[in-house]
N, C-alpha and C positions, 0 to 999 in steps of 0.2 A: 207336513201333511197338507194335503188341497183340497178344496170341495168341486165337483163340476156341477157349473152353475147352469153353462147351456153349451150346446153344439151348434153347430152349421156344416150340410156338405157342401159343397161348394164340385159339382159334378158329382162322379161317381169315387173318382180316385184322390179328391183331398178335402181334408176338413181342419176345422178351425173349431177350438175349444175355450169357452172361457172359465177359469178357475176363481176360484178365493182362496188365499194362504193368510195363513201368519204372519204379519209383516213384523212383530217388535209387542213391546207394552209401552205405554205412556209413561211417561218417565215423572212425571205428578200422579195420576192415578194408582199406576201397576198395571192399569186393564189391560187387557190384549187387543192390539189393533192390528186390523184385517186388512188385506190388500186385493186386487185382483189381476188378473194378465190374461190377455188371450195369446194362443198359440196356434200355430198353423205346421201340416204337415201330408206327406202324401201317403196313403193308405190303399191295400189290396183291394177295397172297398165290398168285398163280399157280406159285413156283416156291422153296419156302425156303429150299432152298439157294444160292439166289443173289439171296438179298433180304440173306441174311447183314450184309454189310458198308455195304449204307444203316444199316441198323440200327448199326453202330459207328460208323460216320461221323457220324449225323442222331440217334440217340437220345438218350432221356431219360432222364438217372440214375436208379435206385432206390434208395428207403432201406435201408439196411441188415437192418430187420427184413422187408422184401417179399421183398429180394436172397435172405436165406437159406430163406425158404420155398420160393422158386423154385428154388434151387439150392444144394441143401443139402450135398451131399457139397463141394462147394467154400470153403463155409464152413467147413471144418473141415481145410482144408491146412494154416492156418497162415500164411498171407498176410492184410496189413490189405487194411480195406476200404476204397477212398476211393469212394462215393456220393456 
């Protein structure tokens, strides 16, 4: 399961999502540790909020150094990145 944390369109016809998952639990705690990943994908673009979740379902990872250009206050929570 994923949270969306933020969008980007990027034109009309693609956008880029960033998530938080479940990465695991701490293997000293148990706690649950979170992860995030952006993803990128091309969309009918007639309605973005409700292209949302093609885009987590169907997209395409981002590198790391794109992830943060595109959504940079999230790079800086403090959650790894898995791209």
């Amino acid at each position: 399961m994923s949270e969306v944390l933020k969008y980007r369109t990027l034109g009309y016809k693609v956008m880029a999502v960033a998530i938080k998952r479940v990465d695991g639990r701490d293997p000293d705690t148990k706690e649950v540790v979170y992860a995030w990943q952006a993803l990128i994908k091309d969309v009918p673009g007639w309605c973005h909020k409700d292209e949302i979740q093609s885009v987590v379902d169907h997209g395409y990872k981002l590198p790391y150094d794109i992830a943060t250009v595109l959504f940079p206050r999230i790079s800086k929570l403090g959650l790894t990145y898995r791209g």
